[in-house]
N, C-alpha and C positions, 0 to 999 in steps of 0.2 A: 760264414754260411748262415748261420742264424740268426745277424742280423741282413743278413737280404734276405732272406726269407722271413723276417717278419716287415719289413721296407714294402716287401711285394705284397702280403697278406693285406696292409694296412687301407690303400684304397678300394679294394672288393665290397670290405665293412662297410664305407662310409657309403659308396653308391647302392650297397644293398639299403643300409638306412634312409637314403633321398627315394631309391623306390616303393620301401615301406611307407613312406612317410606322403608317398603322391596316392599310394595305393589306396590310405588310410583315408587321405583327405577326398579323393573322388567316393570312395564309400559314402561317408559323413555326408558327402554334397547327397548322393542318387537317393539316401536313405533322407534328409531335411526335404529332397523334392517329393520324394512317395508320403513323406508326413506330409506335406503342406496337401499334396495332393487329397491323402483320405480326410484330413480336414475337411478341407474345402469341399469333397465331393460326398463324404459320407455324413460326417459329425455336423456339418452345418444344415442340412438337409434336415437331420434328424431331427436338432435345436428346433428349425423351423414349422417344422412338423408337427411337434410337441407344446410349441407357441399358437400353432395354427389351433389345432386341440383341441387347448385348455379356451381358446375365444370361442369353437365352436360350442363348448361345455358351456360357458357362461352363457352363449346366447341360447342353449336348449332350456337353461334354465328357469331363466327368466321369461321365456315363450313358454313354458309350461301356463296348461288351462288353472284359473281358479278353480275351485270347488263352487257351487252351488251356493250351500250353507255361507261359505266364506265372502262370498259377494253378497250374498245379502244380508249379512252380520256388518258389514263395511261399508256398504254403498247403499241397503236399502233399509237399513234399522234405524242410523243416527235421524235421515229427514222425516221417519215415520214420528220415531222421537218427541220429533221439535214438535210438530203437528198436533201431537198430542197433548203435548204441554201448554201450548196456546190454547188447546179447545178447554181444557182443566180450568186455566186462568180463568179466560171467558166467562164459564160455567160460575166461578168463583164468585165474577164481577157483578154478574147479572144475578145470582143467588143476594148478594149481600145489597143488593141496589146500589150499587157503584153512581151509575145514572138511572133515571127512572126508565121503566121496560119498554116503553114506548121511543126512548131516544136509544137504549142499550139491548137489542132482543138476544134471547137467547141460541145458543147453536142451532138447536130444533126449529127456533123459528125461522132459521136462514132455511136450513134444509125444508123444510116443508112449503117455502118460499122456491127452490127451487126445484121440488117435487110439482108443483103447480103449473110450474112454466114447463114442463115433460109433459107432464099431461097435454098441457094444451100444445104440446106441437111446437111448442116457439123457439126452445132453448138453442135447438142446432141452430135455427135461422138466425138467432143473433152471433152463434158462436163465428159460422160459415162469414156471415156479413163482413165482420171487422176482419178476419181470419185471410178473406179474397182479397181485400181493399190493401191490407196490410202485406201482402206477400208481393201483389201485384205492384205497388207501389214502390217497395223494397228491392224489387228484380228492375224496375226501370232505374231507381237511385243507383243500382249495380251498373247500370249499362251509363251511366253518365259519370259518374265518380269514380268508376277505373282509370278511361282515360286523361280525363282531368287529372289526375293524382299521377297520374308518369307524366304529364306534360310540365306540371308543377315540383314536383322530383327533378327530372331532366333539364330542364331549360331554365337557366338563374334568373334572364330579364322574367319571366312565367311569376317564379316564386318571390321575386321582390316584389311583382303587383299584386298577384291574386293570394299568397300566402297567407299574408294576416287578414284578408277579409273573409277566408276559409275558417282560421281561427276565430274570430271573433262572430263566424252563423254558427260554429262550432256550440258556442258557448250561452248562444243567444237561446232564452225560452221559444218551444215550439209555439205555445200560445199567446205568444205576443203577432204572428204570421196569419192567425185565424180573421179579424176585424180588416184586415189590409184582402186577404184573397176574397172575403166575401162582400167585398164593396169591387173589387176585380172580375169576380168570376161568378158571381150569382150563390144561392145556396142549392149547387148540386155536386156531383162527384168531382170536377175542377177544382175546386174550391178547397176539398178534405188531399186531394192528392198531390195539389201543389203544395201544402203546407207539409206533406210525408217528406217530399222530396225536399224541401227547403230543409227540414233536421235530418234527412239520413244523407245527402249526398257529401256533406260536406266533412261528416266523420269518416265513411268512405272515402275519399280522396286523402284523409289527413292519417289515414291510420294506411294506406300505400304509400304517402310519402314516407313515413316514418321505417317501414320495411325497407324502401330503398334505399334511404340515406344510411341502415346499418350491413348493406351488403358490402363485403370488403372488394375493395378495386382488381385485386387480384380476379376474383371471377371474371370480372368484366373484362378483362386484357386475356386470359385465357379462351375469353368467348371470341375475344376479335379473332385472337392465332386462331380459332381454328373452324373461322368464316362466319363466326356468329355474330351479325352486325343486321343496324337496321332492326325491322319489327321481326326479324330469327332471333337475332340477341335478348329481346325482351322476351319473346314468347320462352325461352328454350334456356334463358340465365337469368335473367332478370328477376321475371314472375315467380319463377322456381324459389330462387335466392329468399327473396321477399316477400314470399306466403305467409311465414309467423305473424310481423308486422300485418299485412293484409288480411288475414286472417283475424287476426284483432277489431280492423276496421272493419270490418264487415260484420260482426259483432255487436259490436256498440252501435256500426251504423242503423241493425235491426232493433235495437234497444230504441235508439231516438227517432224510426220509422212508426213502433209500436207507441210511444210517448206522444208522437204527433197526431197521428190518426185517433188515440182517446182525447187529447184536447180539441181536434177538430170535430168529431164526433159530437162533444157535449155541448160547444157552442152552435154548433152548425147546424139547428135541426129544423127536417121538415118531413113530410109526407113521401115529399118527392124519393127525398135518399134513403128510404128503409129505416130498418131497425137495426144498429149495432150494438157491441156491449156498450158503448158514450152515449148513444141514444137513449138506450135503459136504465144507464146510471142515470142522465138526468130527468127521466121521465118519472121513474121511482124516488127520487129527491121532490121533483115539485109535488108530487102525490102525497108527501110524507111518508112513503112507504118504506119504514127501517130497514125490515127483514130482505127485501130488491136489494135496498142501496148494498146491504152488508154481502147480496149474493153474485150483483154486476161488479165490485170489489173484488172479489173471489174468483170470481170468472175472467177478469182482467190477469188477474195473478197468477192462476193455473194457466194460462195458454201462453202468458208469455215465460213462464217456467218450460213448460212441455215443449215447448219451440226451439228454447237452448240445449232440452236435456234429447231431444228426437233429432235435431238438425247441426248445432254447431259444437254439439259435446264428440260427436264422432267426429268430425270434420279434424277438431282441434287433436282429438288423441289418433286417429291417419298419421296429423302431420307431425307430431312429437314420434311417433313409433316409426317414421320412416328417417328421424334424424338422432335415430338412439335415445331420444330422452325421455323416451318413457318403455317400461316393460312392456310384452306383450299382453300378459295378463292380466295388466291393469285396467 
């Protein structure tokens, strides 16, 4: 009797075991699915959240305003500086007769040189002259050396002809173009603004090649997926992608628009074409007038300074602060 009654006992155990044991293991299963579940739906969320966060923190940061004092301890102290340092030397130069005072005037004499030309009324006129010639000039090089520079980008038979002769107007003196347009074009405004256009268009077109050739292919196949083809693709991928580059050209192209237009200027004069800063610079040269030469010098310098720091200093920090690389603040 007691061993059938442990005979009978003995399978009750083992299936209660295999029920313990399915019981156990569907737990373990329901309870790994409710974990994966609050993973996934809470703790990953959170992570994210907290990633999201800490990037919006950084970018509040960084968009925080300067200070005042702090910008102009940073950006408007160091060029006052220089300024002043030079005008010191100067001072130094013309104290100890470096040159005699009539080849070397002193700062006062420039200023009082261009306190004269206020007076009489003239200063804006010359400033305005070269100032019209040169922007107007500059915006037509724009309208030719854009597309030029995608055609030349784009099309290989394009850039194996016109490439290197792009390069090489590139490179070419403005004022070697002056003797050739004024036996061309006469000495009037043809003459100063084919020679603008001859140095600026060809930096413009070279400084948009250059933006294109570093845009990665990937954009351009993303533009095609999703209908961006044709002058949509350039206007909408293209241009975008390649603004830094073009931005560049556009740059320099104003640098050697301004470079042209003072060599055209000095050679090129008559009655006909007004007074520019090149007109003044050469007319206060044949005069022997130091204190002019040293103040259309100056004047030349200040405007093509004021033109980068009013026009393509904002230009450039737009497009660095719309592609993270610079702070807001800065």
């Amino acid at each position: 009797m007691a061993s059938t009654e442990t005979t009978t006992a003995t399978p009750p155990t083992a299936a209660a075991e295999d029920t313990a044991k399915d019981t156990t293991g569907a737990t373990a299963k329901a309870v790994s699915k409710d974990a994966g579940k609050a993973t996934s739906g809470a703790d990953r969320p959170d992570h994210l959240a907290g990633l999201e966060a800490g990037l919006d923190a950084l970018e509040t940061r960084a968009a925080a305003k300067v200070p005042v004092w702090q910008l102009l301890r940073t950006k408007a102290l160091p060029p006052v500086l220089a300024v002043a340092l030079v005008i010191v030397v100067w001072q130094l130069a013309y104290h100890f007769q470096v040159k005699p005072h009539y080849d070397l005037p002193s700062p006062a004499d420039v200023a009082g040189s261009l306190h004269q030309m206020w007076l009489q009324g003239q200063l804006l006129g010359y400033i305005w002259t070269s100032v019209s010639r040169g922007a107007l000039g500059f915006v037509v090089a724009v309208l030719i050396g854009t597309p030029l520079g995608l055609l030349v980008a784009r099309v290989a038979p394009v850039r194996a002809a016109i490439g290197p002769i792009l390069s090489g107007l590139q490179s070419m003196p403005s004022v070697a173009w002056v003797p050739a347009a004024i036996i061309w074009f006469g000495l009037n405004d043809s003459t100063i603004y084919a020679v603008v256009l001859l140095g600026a268009v060809p930096s413009i077109a070279n400084g948009l090649v250059s933006g294109v050739d570093q845009v990665p292919p990937l954009f351009l196949r993303a533009g095609r997926t999703i209908g961006a083809t044709g002058l949509r693709g350039v206007r909408h991928v293209l241009l975008p992608a390649a603004l830094p580059g073009y931005l560049a050209g556009l740059k320099q192209g104003w640098a050697f628009s301004w470079r042209s237009l003072m060599a055209a200027e000095i050679i090129a004069t008559s009655p006909d074409l007004g007074t520019g800063l090149g007109q003044l610079l050469e007319n206060a040269r044949t005069n022997q007038d130091m204190p002019s030469v040293l103040a259309a010098i100056g004047l030349i310098l200040v405007v093509g300074i004021g033109i980068e720091l009013l026009v393509f200093r904002p230009m450039e920090r737009r497009v660095l602060r719309s592609r993270g690389l610079q702070p807001g603040g800065a």
